[in-house]
C-alpha positions in Angstrom: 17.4 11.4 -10.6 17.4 9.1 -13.5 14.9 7.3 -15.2 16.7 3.9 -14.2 16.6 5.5 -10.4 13.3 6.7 -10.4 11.9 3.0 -11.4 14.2 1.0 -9.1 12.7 2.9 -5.7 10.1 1.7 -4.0 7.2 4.3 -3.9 6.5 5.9 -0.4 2.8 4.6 1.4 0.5 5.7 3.8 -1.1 3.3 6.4 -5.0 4.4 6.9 -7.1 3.5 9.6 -10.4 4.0 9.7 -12.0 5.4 13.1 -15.5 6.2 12.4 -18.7 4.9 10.5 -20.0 6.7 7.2 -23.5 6.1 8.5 -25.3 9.9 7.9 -22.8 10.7 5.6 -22.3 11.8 2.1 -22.5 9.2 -0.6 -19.3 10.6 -1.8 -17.2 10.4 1.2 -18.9 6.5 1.6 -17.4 5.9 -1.8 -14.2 7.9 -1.3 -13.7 5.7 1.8 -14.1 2.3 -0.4 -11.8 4.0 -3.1 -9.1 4.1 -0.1 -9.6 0.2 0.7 -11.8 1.1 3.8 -15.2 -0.2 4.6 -15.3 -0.9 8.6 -13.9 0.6 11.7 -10.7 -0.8 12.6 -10.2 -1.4 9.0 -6.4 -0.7 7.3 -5.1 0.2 4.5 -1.4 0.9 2.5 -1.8 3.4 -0.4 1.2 5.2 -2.3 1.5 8.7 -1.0 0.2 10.5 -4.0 -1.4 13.8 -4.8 -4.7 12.3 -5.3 -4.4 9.8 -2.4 -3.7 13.3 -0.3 -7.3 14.7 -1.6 -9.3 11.8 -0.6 -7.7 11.5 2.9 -8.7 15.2 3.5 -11.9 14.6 2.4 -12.4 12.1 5.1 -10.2 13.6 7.5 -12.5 13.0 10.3 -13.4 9.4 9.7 -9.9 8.5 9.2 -6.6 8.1 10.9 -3.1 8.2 9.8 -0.9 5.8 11.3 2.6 5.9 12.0 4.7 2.6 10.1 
């Protein structure tokens, strides 16, 4: 793929949901959660599908859902 390919396409993004509250939690999974754009149940999100994006959504797996564009 060329450099002139590789710009033009659009980058791939996850839609995030968030299902549960980060009261009793971790500070850091309360801050990973604003780092994704979340804050409130029923809250969503887009993020590009990135390496790093992939480690925060396993760190709060369980307070977060994945949903299906």
């Amino acid at each position: 793929m060329s450099l002139k390919e590789r710009v033009m396409t659009k980058p791939k993004t996850i839609t995030l949901e968030q299902v549960s509250s980060p009261i009793g939690r971790s500070g850091d999974q309360r801050r990973t959660l604003v780092g994704l754009g979340l804050n409130r149940i029923g809250r969503r999100s887009n993020i590009a599908d990135t390496p790093a994006a992939r480690g925060m959504i396993a760190k709060v797996a369980h307070l977060i859902r994945v949903v299906e564009s």
